[in-house]
C-alpha positions in Angstrom: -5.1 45.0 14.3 -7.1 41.3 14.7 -8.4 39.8 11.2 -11.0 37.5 11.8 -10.3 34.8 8.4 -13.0 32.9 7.7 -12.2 30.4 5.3 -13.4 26.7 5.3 -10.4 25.5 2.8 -7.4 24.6 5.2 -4.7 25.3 2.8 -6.1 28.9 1.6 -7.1 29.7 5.5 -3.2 28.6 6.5 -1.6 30.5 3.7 -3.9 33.8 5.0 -3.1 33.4 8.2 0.8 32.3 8.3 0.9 35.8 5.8 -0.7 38.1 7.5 1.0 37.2 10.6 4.7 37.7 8.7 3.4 41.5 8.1 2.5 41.9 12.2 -1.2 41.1 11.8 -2.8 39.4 14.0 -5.2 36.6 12.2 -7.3 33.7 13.8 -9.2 31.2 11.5 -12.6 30.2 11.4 -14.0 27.7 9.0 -18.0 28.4 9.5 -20.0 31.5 8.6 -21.7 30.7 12.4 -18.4 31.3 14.1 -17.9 35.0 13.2 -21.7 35.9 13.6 -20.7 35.1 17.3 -17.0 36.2 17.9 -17.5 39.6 15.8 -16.3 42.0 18.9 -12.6 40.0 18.8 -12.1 41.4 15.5 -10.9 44.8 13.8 -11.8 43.2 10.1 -12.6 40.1 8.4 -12.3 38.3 5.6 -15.0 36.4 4.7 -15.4 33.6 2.0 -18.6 33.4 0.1 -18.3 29.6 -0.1 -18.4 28.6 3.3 -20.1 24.5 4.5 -22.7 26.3 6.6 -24.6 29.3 5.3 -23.2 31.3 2.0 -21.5 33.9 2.5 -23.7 36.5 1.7 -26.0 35.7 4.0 -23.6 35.9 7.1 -22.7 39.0 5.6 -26.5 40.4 5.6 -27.0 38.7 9.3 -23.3 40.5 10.4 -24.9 43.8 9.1 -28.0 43.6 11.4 -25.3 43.9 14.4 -22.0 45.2 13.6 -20.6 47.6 11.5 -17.1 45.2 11.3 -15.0 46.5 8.3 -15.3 43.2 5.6 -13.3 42.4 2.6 -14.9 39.6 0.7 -12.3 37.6 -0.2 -14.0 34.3 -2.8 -13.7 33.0 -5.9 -16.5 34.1 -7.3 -15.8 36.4 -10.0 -19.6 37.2 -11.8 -20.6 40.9 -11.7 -23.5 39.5 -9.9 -21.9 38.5 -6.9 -19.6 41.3 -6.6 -22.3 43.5 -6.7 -24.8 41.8 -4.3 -21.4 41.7 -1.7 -21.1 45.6 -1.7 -24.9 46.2 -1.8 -25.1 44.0 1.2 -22.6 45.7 3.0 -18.9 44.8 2.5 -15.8 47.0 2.2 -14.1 45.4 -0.7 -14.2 42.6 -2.8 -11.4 40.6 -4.0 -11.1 37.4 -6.4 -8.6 34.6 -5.4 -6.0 34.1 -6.1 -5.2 37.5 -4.1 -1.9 39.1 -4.3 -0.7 39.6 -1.2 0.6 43.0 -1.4 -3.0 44.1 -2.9 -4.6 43.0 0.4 -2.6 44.2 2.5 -2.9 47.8 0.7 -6.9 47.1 0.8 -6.5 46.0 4.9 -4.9 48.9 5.1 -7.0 51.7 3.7 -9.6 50.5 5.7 -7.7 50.7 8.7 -6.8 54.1 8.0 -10.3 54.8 7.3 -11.3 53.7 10.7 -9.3 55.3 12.7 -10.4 58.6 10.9 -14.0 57.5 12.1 -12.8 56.4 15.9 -11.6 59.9 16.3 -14.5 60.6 17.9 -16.4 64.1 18.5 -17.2 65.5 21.6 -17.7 63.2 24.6 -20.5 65.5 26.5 -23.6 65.0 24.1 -26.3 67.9 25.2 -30.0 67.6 24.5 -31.9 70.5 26.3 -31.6 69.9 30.0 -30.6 66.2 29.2 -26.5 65.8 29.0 -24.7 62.1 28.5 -20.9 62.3 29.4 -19.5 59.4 27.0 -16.4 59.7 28.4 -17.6 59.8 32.3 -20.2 57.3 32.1 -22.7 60.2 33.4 -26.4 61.2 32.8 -27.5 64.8 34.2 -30.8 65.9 33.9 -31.9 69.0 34.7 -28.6 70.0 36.5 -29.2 66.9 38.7 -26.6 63.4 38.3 -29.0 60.7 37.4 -27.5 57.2 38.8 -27.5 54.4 35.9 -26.8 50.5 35.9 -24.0 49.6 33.7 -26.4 48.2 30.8 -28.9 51.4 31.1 -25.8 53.4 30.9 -24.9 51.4 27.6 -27.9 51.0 26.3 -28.5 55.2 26.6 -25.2 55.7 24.9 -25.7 53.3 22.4 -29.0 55.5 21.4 -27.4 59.1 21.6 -24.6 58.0 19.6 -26.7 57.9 16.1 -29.3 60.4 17.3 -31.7 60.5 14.9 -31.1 57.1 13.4 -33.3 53.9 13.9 -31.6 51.1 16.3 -32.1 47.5 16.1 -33.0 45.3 19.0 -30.5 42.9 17.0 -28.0 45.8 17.2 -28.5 46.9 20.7 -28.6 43.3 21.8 -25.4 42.6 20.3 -23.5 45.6 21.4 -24.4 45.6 25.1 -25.3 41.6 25.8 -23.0 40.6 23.4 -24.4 38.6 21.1 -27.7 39.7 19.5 -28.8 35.7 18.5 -28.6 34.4 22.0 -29.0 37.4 23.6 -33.1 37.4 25.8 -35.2 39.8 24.3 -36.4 40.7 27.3 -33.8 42.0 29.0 -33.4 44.6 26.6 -37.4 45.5 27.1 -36.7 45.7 30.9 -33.4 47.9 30.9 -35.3 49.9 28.0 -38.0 50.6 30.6 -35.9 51.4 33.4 -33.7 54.1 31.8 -36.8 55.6 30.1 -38.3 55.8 34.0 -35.1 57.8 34.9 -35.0 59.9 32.4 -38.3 61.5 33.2 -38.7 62.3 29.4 -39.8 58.9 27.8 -40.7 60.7 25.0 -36.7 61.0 23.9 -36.3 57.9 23.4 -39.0 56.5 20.0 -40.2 53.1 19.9 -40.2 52.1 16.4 -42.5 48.9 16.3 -41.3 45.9 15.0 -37.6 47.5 14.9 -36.2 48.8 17.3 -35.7 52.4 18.9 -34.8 55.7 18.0 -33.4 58.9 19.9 -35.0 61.8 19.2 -33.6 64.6 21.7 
């Protein structure tokens, strides 16, 4: 496991990371709210501070939401009902008020870890819808009982879609999961790659276009 800690005072950040790396844990510091909004992917969990020089917390946290589903345990001192509350509604894991004990985190790191894996142990790779079927596992589209040849990103970008089926996607999401990173990804490549794989489907009508958001599968 890789904890992102991000933590802007030196001594708190040094104490996380020298401890978490006596209990096998991999940690790396950052000191900047910006700094896991781009380097999200190299982590397994984060702890976040709410006080943090460049944005507060709670808005990296609402801006890290729009992308990434990233387990996060706030970890601040801001004990008021009021912040605790807004952190879970806006879409962290846990909460915790320094000083920590140790042996708490590690127990909350933990049953998240546990919980995740539950969640990685994913259902069937071959997802069917009518004549339509996406091999996950494969990296395949068939249509109609015929292989239909896909780029890399439209192979993504479809499995990215079928994965929730039903559920609204964000550009923001699907720009961060395939390209990346979502705030420097161009919007326009997602418009051509969305285009293309719509074209080679032959069914453009799977794939909703939910204006001003994003997209939606509907096989």
């Amino acid at each position: 496991m890789r904890i992102g800690v991000v933590e802007d005072d030196d001594g708190v950040a040094s104490a996380l990371v020298d401890a978490l790396t006596a209990n096998r844990i991999a940690a790396e510091r950052m000191s900047r709210g910006a700094d896991i909004l781009t380097r999200h992917p190299d982590f397994d969990l984060v702890l976040l501070d709410l006080g943090l020089p460049d944005m507060d917390g709670i808005e990296v946290l609402r801006n890290l939401r729009q992308v990434s589903a990233v387990p996060v345990i706030i970890l601040t001192a801001r004990d008021d009902e009021r912040s605790v509350v807004r952190g879970l509604r806006n879409g962290a894991d846990d909460y915790l008020v320094k000083p920590a004990r140790m042996t708490e985190l590690l127990a909350r790191i933990e049953t998240i870890r546990r919980r995740a894996s539950r969640v990685r142990e994913s259902p069937a790779q071959v997802r069917q819808f009518g004549d339509v079927a996406i091999d996950l596992a494969g990296r395949s589209l068939t249509v109609a009982g015929s292989p239909v040849p896909l780029t890399t990103k439209e192979f993504e970008l479809l499995a990215a879609l079928v994965d929730n089926p039903g559920t609204a996607v964000s550009r923001q999401q699907l720009m961060d999961q395939i390209w990346g990173d979502a705030f420097v990804a161009v919007s326009r490549s997602l418009d051509v790659h969305m285009t293309a794989l719509r074209a080679k489907l032959g069914r453009p009508a799977l794939i909703e276009t939910i204006r001003g958001f994003g997209y939606r599968w509907i096989g």
